[in-house]
C-alpha positions as CSV (number, residue, x, y, z in Angstrom):
1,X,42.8,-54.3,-47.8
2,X,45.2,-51.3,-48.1
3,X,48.0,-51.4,-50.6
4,X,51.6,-49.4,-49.8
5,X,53.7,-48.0,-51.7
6,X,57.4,-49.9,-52.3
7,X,59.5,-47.2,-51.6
8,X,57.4,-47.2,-47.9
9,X,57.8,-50.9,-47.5
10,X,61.5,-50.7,-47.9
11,X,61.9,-48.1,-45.9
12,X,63.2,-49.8,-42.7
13,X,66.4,-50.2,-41.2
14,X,67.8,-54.0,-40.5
15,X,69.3,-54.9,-36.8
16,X,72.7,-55.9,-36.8
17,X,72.8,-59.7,-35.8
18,X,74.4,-61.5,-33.3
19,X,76.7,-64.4,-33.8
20,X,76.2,-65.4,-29.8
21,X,74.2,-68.3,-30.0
22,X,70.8,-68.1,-28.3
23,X,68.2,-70.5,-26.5
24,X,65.0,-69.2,-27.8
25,X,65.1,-70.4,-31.5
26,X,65.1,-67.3,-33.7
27,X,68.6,-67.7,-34.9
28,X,68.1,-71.4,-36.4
29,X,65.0,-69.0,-38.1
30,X,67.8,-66.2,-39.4
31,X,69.5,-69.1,-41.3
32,X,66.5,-71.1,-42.7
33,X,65.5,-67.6,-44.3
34,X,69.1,-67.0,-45.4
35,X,69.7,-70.3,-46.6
36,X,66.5,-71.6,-48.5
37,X,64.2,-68.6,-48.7
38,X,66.1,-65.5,-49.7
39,X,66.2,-66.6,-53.0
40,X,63.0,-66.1,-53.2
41,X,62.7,-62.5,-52.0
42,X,62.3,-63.6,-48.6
43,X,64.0,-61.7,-45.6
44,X,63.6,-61.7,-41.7
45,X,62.3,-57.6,-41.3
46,X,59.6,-56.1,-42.4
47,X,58.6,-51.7,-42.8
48,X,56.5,-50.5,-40.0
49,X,53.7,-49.9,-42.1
50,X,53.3,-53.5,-43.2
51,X,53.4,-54.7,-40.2
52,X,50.5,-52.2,-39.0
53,X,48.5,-52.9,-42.4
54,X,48.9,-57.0,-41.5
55,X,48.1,-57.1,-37.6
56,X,47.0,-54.1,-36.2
57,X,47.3,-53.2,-32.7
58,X,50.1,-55.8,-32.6
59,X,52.7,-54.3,-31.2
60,X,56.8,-55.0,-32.4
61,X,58.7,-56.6,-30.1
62,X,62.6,-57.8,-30.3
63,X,63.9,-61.0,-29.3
64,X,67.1,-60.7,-27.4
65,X,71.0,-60.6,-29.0
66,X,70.7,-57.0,-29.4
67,X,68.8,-57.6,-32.8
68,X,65.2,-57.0,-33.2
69,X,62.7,-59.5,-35.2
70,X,59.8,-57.4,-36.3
71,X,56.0,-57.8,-34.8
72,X,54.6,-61.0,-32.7
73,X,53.6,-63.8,-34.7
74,X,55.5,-62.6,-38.4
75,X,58.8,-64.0,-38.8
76,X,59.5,-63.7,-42.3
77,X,58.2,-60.7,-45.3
78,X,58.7,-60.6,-48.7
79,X,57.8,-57.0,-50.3
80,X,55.0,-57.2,-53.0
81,X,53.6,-53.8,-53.3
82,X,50.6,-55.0,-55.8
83,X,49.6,-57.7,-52.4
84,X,47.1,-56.1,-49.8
85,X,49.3,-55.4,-46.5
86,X,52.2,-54.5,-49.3
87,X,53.7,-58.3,-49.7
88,X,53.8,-61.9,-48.2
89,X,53.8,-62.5,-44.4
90,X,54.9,-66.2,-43.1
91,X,55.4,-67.7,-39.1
92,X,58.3,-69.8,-39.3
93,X,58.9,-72.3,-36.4
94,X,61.8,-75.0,-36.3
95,X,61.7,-76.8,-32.9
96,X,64.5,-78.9,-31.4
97,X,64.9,-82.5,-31.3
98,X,64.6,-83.8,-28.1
99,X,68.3,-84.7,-27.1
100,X,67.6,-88.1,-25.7
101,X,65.1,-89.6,-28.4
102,X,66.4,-86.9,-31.5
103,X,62.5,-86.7,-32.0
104,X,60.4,-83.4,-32.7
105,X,57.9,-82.9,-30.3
106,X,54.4,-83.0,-31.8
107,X,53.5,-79.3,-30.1
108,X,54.8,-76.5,-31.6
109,X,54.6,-73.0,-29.5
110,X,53.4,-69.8,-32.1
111,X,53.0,-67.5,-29.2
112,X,53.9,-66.3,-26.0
113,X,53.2,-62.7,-24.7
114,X,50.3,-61.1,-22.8
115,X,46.8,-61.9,-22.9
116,X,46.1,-58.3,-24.9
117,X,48.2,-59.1,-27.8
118,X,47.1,-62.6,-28.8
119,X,43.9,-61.3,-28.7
120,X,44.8,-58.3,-31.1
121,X,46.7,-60.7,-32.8
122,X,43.9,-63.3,-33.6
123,X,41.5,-60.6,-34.2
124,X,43.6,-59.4,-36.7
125,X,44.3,-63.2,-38.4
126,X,40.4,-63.3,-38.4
127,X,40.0,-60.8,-40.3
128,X,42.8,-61.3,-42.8
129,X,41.5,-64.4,-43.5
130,X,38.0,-63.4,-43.7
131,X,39.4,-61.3,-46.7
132,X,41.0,-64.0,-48.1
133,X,44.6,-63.2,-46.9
134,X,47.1,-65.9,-46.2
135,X,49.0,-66.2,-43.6
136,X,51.8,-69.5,-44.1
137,X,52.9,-70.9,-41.1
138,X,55.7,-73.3,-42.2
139,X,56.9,-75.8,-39.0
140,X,60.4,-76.7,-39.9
141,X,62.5,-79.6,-38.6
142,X,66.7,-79.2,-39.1
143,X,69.8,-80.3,-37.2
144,X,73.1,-79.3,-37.9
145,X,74.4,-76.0,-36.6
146,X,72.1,-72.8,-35.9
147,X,73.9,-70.6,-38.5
148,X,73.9,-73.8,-40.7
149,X,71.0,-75.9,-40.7
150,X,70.2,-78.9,-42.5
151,X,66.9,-79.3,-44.2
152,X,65.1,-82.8,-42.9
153,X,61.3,-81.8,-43.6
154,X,58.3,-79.3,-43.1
155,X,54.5,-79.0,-42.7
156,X,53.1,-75.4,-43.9
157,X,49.8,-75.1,-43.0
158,X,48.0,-71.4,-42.5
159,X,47.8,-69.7,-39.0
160,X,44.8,-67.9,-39.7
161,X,42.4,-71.1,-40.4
162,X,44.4,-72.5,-37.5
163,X,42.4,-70.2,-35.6
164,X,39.4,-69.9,-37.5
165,X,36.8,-70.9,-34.9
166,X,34.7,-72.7,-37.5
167,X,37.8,-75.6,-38.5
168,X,39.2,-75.7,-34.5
169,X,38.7,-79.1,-33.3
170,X,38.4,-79.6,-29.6
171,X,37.6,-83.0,-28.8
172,X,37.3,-83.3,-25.1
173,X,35.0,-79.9,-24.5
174,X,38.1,-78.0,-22.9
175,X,36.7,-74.7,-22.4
176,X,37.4,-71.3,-24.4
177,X,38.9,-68.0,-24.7
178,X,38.5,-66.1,-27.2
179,X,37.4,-69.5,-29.3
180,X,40.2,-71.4,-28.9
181,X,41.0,-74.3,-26.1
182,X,42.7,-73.9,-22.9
183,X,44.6,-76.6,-22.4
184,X,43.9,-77.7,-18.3
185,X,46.6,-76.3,-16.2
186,X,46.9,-80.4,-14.7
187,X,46.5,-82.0,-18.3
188,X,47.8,-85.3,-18.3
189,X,50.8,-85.8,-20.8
190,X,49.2,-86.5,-24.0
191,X,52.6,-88.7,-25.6
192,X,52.8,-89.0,-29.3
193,X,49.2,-89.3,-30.1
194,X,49.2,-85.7,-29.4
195,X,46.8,-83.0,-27.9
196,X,43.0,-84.0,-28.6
197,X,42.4,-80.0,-29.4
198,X,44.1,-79.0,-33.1
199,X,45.1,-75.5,-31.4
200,X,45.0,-74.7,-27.6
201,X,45.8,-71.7,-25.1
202,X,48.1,-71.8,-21.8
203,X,47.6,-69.2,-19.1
204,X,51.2,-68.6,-17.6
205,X,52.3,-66.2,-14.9
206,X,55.9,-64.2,-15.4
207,X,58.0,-64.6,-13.0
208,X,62.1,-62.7,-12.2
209,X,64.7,-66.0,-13.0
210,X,68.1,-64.2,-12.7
211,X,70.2,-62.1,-14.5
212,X,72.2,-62.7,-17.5
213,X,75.8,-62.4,-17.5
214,X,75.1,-59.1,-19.7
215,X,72.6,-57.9,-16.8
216,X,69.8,-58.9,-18.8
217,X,66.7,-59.8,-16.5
218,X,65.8,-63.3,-17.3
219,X,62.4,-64.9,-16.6
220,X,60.6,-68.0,-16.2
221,X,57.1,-68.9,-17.3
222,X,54.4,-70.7,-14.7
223,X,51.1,-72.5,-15.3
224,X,48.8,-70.3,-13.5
225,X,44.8,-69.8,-14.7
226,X,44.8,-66.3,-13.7
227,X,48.1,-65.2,-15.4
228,X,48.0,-62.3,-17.6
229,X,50.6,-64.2,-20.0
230,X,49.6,-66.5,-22.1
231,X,51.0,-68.9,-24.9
232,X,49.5,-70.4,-28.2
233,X,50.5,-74.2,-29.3
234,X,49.2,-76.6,-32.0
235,X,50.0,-80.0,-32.9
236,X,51.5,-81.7,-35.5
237,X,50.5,-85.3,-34.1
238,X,49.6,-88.0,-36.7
239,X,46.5,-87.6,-34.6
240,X,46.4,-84.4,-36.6
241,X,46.6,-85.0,-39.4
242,X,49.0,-83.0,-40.8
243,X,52.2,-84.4,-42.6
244,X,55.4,-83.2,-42.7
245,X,57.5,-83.2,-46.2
246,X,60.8,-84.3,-47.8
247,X,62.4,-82.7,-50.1
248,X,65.2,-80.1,-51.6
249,X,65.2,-76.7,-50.5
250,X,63.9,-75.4,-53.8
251,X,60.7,-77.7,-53.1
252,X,60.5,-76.3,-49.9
253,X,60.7,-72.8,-50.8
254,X,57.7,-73.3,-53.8
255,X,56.1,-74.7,-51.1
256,X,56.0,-71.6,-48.7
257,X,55.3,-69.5,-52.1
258,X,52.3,-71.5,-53.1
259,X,50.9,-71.1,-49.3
260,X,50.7,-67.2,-49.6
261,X,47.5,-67.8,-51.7
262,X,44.8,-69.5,-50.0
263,X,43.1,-71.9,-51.8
């Protein structure tokens, strides 16, 4: 894999953020970075050229408040010019707690965009990981404020073996695209126990919703089979496994750095 030079992995300029709260999530991301990883060289932007080096054909995309967040899937880089792809690349996700329980739902969304990218996109995570490049994917749980969150706990597990065909499970037989699961557009609701696939695909169809105050078009997102969107969940059920730590935010933070090797 490629190596870049630092002075081409710095060069980038960072979007001005917004202090108008938003609904979709990437704010209470801005401020887990700020708070407990940016001591540790972490930051919310990375240069074009890693981006291209790391997932190819994976277009940049911004995420609304007038700042931008860097390509589909990456939420966080940290610059390492001696790493292939020219540093550390990590998916950050900290879902809500449901208001009337205050429990985390067991599915966590990593995707949601057109059926062309995820497919670039797990293309490209195959391949990474075929040459042995990480890819952290650290599922966060906070309350508190969005622009000051309080650390509860974390699971960081690796988004490319997520979707490594070979470790999927799938245990009803759902069918597949591009290897993974597609969840039934009439699934029954699975509950706590969780879904019986360990990573699944939604087929969704875009529709108009309105327009935002600022004349932003809004839109919604329908369960349709032959919809050209499409999201990517997994599950952090007990069913799956997976286990969610407590600690200080220097635990967490050598936790996120130890998961940029794969072991």
């Amino acid at each position: 894999m490629a190596r870049i030079k630092a002075s081409v992995l710095r060069d980038f300029v960072t979007p001005e953020e917004s202090d108008e709260e938003s609904s979709h999530g990437s704010q209470r991301e801005d401020s887990i970075i700020r708070d407990f990883l940016a001591p540790s060289g972490w930051g919310r932007e990375a240069s074009a050229a890693a981006k291209a080096a790391f997932l190819p054909d994976v277009a940049p995309v911004k995420e609304g408040n007038g700042r931008g967040r860097g390509a589909t899937l990456i939420d966080a880089f940290r610059v390492n010019p001696s790493r292939a792809c020219g540093g550390d690349f990590l998916s950050l996700k900290a879902p809500k707690a449901r208001k009337e329980s205050r429990k985390f739902p067991s599915s966590v969304e990593l995707f949601k965009g057109t059926r062309a990218t995820l497919i670039a996109g797990i293309s490209a995570m195959n391949g990474n990981r075929e040459k042995r490049k990480a890819f952290p994917l650290a599922i966060v749980h906070t309350d508190g404020e969005t622009f000051a969150p309080n650390l509860i706990e974390w699971c960081i597990l690796d988004l490319g073996v997520l979707v490594n065909p070979e470790k999927i499970v799938n245990g009803e037989d759902w069918a597949t695209w591009v290897d993974v699961p597609v969840k039934p557009w009439n699934d029954r609701a699975r509950g706590a126990g969780g879904s019986p696939a360990s990573v699944w695909v939604s087929f969704l169809r875009r529709e108009r919703a309105g327009v935002s105050k600022k004349g932003v078009v809004l839109y919604s997102f329908t369960p349709d089979p032959l919809g050209e969107y499409v999201s990517l969940n997994t599950t952090v059920s007990k069913r799956s496994g997976h286990r969610f730590i407590a600690g200080s935010p220097e635990d967490f933070a050598r936790d996120v750095d130890a998961a940029t090797v794969l072991r």
